[in-house]
Structures are given as C-alpha cells and as structure tokens.
SEBALUM-793782 format. One line per field, with one value per residue (C-alpha): x, y, z. Coordinates in Angstrom, 3 decimals. Layout:
c1 = (X/...)
c2 = (Y/...)
c3 = (Z/...)
! end
This chain:
c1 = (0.000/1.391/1.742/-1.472/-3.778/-2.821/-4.006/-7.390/-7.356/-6.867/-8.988/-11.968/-11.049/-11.263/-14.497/-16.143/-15.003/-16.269/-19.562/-19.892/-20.812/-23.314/-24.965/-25.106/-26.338/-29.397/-29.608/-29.807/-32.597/-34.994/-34.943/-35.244/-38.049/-39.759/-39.366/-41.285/-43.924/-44.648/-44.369/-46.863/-49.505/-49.431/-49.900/-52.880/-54.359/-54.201/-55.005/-59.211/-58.686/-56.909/-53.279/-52.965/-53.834/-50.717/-47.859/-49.591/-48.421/-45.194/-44.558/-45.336/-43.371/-40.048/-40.520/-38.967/-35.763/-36.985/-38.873/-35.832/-34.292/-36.486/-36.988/-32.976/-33.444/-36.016/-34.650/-31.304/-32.930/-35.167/-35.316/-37.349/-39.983/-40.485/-40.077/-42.851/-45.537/-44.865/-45.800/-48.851/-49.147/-49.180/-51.328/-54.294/-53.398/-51.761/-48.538/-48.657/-48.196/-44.454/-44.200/-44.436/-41.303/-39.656/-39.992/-38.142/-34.518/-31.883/-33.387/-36.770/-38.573/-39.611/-41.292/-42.709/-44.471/-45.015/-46.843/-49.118/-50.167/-51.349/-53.558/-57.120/-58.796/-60.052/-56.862/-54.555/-55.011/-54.676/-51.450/-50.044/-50.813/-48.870/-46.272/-46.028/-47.082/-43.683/-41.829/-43.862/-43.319/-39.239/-39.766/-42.877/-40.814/-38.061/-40.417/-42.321/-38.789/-38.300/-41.769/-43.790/-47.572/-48.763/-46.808/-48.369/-52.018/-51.671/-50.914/-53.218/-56.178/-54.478/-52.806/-50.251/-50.281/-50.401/-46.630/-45.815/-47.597/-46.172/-42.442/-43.121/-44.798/-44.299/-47.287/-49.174/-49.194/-50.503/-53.914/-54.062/-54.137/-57.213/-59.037/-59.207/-61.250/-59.055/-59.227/-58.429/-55.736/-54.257/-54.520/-52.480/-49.904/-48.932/-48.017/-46.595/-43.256/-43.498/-46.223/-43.046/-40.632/-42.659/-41.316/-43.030/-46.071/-46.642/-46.554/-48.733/-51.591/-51.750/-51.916/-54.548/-56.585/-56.677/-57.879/-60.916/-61.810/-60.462/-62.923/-61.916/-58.114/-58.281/-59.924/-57.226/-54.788/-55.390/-56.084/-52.668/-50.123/-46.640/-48.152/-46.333/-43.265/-43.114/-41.132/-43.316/-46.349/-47.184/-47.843/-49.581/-51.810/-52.526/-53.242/-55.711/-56.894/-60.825/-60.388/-57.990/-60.192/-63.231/-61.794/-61.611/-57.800/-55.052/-51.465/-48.620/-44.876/-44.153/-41.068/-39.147/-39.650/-42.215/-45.535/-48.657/-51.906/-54.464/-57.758/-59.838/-63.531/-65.315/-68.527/-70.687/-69.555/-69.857/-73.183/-74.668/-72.869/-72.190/-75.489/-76.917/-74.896/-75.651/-79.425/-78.450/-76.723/-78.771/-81.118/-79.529/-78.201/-81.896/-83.310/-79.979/-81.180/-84.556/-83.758/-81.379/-84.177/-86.699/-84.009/-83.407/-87.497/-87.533/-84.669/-85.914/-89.588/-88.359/-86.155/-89.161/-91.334/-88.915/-88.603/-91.896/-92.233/-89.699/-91.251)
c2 = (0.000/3.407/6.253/7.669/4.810/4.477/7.911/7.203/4.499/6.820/8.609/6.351/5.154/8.725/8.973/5.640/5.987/9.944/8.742/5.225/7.954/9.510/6.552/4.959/7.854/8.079/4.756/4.772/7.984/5.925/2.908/5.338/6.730/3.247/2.361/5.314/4.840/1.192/2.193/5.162/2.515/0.235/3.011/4.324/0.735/0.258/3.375/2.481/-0.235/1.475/1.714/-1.785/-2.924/-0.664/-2.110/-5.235/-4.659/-3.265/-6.658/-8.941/-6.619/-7.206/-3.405/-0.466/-2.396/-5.107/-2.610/-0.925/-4.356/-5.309/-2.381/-2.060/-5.425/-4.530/-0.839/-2.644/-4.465/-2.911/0.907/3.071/2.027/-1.477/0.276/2.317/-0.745/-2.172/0.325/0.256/-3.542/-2.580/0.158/-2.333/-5.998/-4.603/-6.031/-9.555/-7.409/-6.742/-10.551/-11.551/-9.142/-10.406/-14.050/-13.867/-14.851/-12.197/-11.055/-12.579/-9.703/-8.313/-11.445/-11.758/-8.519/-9.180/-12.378/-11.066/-7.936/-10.372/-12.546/-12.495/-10.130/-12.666/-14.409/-11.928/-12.366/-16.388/-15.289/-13.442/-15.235/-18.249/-15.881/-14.769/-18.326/-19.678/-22.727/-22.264/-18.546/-18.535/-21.931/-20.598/-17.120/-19.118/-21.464/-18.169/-16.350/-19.385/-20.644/-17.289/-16.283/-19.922/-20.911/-18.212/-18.956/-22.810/-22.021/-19.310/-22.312/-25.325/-23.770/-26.070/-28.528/-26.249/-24.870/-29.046/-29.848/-27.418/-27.749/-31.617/-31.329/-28.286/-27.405/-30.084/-29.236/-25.838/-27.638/-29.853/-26.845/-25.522/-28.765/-30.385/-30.455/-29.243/-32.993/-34.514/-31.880/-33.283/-37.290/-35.826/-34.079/-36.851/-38.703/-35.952/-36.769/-40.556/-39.537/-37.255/-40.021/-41.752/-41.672/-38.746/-41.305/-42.525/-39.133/-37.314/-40.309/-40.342/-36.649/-36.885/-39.399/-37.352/-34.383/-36.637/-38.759/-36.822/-38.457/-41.991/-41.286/-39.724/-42.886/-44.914/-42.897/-43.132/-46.919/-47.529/-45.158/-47.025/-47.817/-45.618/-46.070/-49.626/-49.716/-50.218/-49.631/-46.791/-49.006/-51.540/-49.371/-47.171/-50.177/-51.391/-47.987/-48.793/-52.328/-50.816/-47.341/-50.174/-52.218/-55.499/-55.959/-55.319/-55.566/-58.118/-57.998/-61.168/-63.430/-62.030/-58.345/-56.768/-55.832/-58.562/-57.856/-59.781/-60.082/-61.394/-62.285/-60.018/-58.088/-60.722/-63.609/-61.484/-60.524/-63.120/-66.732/-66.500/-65.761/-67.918/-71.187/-70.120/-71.551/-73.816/-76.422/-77.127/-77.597/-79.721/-81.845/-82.183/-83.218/-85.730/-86.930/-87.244/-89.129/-91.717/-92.451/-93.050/-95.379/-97.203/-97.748/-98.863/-101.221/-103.077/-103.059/-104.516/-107.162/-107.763/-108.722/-111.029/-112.710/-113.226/-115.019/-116.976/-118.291)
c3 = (0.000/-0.706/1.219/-0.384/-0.101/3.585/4.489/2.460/4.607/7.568/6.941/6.384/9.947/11.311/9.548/11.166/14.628/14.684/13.265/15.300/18.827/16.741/15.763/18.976/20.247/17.497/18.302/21.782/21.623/19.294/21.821/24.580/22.999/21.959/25.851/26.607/24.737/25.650/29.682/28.554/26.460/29.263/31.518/29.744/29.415/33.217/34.047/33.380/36.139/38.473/40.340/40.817/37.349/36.324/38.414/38.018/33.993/34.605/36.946/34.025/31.784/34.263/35.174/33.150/32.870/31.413/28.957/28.113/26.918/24.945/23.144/22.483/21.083/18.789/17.421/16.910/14.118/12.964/13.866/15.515/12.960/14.402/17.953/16.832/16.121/19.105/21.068/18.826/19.745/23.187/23.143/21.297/23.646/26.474/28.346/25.795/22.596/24.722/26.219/22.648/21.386/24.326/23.716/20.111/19.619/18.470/14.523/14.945/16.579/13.107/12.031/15.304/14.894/11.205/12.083/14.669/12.573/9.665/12.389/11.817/14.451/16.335/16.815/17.672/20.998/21.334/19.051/21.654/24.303/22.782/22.116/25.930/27.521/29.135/27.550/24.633/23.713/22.500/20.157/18.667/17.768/16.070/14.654/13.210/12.007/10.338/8.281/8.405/9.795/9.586/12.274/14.739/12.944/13.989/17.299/18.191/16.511/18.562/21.795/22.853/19.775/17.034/16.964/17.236/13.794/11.990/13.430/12.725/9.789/7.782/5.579/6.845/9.990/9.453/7.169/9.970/12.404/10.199/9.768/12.939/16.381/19.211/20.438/17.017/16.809/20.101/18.800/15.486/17.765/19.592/16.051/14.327/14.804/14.000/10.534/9.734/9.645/7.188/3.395/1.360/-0.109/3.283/5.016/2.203/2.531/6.117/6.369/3.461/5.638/8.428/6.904/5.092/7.947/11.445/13.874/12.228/12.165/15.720/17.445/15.597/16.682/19.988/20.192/18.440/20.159/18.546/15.796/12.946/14.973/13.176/9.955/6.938/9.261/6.711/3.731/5.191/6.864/3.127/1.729/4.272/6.015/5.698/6.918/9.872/10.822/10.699/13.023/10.581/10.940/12.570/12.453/13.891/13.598/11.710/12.139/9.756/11.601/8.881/9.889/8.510/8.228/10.715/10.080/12.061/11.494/9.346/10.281/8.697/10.247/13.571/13.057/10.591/10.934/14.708/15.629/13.622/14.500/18.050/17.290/14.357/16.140/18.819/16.617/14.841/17.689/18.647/15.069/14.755/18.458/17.141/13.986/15.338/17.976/15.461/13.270/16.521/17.084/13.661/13.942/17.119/15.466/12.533/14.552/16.759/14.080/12.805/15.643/15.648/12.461/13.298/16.828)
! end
C-alpha cells in the first residue's frame, strides 16, 4: 500500500469511529423513545382499572428495565420504525403485545411482529398469548422467524399442539391446524413426529386421511399409540386404512420383523354366521337326536317282528 492509499485508509477510519458515537447515540434515543412509549400505552391501558392494574403490567413486563431491553433489542434491528408498532401492539393488547417481542430470539422480533399484525382479528389475541405463555413462547418465535404467519395462525387455533404440527410437519401441519377439532388436533400431535418419519407417499396419505376422515383417524390414533413407529407400518396401513379405521384388521410384527396384516372375522360372520350357529346347532343336535331315535325304534320293530315269524 502506498503512502497515499494508507491515508485514504486513515482517513476512512477517522471517519467511522467519529460517526460510530453519533450513531449509537441516534440509536440509543430511538430505543429510549420506543421504551417510553410502551411504559406510557401500558400506563394508559391500566389506568381504566386502576393503580394496581398498572404495576400489576409493569410486573409482568419485568418493570422499566426489562422494557428498556427489549426495546434495544427490537430498534437494533429494525429501527425506531419497528419500535414504533410495538408500542402500537401494546397500546391495542396490552402487556402480551411486549411478552411476545420479548420471547423472540436475536433477529426474529420483526417477524414476530409481522406475524401477529397479519392474524385475523379474532386471533390476535390467542397469538399473543402463545407468544407470551412460558416454555412455549421462544420456540414458537423461532419457529415463526423461520416458516412465516402460519406458524403463529396454527398455534393461536391449537394452543399447545399447534406450533408441534407445523415444526413436525411443515405445511401439513398448518392444514391440519385448520381442519381439525381441538381434540383430534391433540390425537395428530402426539403422532406428528413418527407420521413425519414416514417416506413422502406414506406421510402425504396419512396426512390426506386425516384431513378426510379426522374423527376416524383420531380414534385410531389413539387406540394404536406405537403404531407408525413400526417400519413399513405406513404401507400396510394405506393399503388397508378402511379395513384398519373399521376395526376389521389389525397388524402383527411377523417373524421375519415386517408388519402382517391380521384379520380377524369379518362383520358378517360377527353378526350373521355366529349368531346364527348359536341356534343352528342345537337344533340340529336335537333333530340328529330325534332321527337316530326313530331309526333305533324302527330297527328293534323290525327285529321284533322277525322274531316273531320266526317263533
């Protein structure tokens, strides 16, 4: 480098440094700011319900501290812009609009707040409470950052399964999330990890089964907790699902390690041929009585008479 080139270089140092103060400083005003107007929403929100409802706010919010944080956080990536719609946030849901900024990992506060501003009115507020709930809330933020709205929409329509389906399952999950009954959503849940392990085919025609026939799949579901846990399980069961979600078969691990299908008596021999051999045969056993005695009267009549001839 020549002697020029290094003072450019100098220079542009000089520059950087003198401006890095000035930046922090903007920096530090528009978080400052933000803070303030999320302490002042939540203030305004509590004030209708008096003292108590206030500092009971500030408590869940970790006090002005806590407020401060977050909102650092949040200008740092993304300005006093997204500082600005949280405090809206706040000022419309109260203390959970700021539990849900909190709860996102370092970058995802944007799509956090992206997320719950696209919610359906009458979810935003099941949103944000899965966003706030603890053990739940940080996951569900990454899970969001990382797949978009749908995410948030599943769990807000399934708390406490929702987020699992679509981590497990992707797009899937999210149908599921739309589709099923809060129980049936819970009987998917508890699958969605072994239904994701299944090959692509597999996966795509359970999934498509229980979006057709959720009450069916649900029941089965529950009756047969391992059961897509057992390798090839999927196949067999696609190829057989009415006989299975009927009740006509079920499923054994065969010698050789590979699931076979058992069926056991079908629904007409249940209802039809059982019943009816249970009156059948005594019957018969009382018209095969019945004959032999009258083939034994007529054999001793017979002998009888010969006898008789012969004296």
């Amino acid at each position: 480098m020549n002697g020029k080139a290094r003072r450019m270089a100098a220079v542009c140092v000089a520059v950087c440094v003198s401006a890095a103060p000035g930046a922090m400083a903007q920096a530090g005003a528009a978080s400052r700011a933000a803070a303030k107007e999320v302490i002042e929403a939540l203030g305004r929100r509590g004030a209708a319900q008096g003292v108590e409802a206030t500092a009971a706010a500030m408590a869940r919010a970790g006090g002005e501290a806590a407020v401060r944080e977050t909102m650092e956080r949040a200008v740092a990536e993304g300005g006093g812009a997204l500082g600005a719609r949280i405090a809206a946030l706040v000022e419309r849901h109260g203390v959970e609009g700021l539990l849900a900024v909190r709860s996102a990992p370092a970058g995802a506060a944007r799509a956090v707040v992206d997320a719950v501003e696209a919610m359906p009115s009458d979810l935003v507020r099941p949103a944000l409470a899965a966003l706030a709930r603890e053990g739940e809330g940080p996951a569900l933020a990454a899970l969001v950052a990382r797949t978009g709205k749908d995410a948030l929409e599943a769990a807000a329509l399934q708390p406490g399964v929702g987020a699992g389906l679509v981590a497990s399952l992707g797009e899937d999950g999210v149908r599921l999330a739309r589709a099923l009954s809060p129980g049936q959503a819970i009987s998917a849940a508890r699958h969605a990890e072994s239904i994701a392990a299944l090959p692509a085919s597999e996966r795509a025609g359970v999934t498509r089964l229980l979006l057709a026939q959720p009450a069916r799949m649900a029941a089965f579901l529950d009756k047969h907790p391992r059961f897509f846990l057992i390798a090839g399980a999927g196949a067999v069961f696609l190829a057989n699902s009415e006989k299975f979600l009927g009740g006509a078969a079920e499923m054994v691990i065969g010698p050789d390690g590979k699931p076979v299908l058992l069926q056991p008596e079908g629904w007409l021999e249940r209802a039809v041929v059982k019943p009816a051999l249970a009156w059948l045969l005594p019957v018969a056993a009382v018209l095969l009585m019945a004959w032999g005695g009258l083939r034994l009267g007529f054999v001793l009549l017979r002998e009888r008479s010969r006898l008789h001839r012969v004296g």
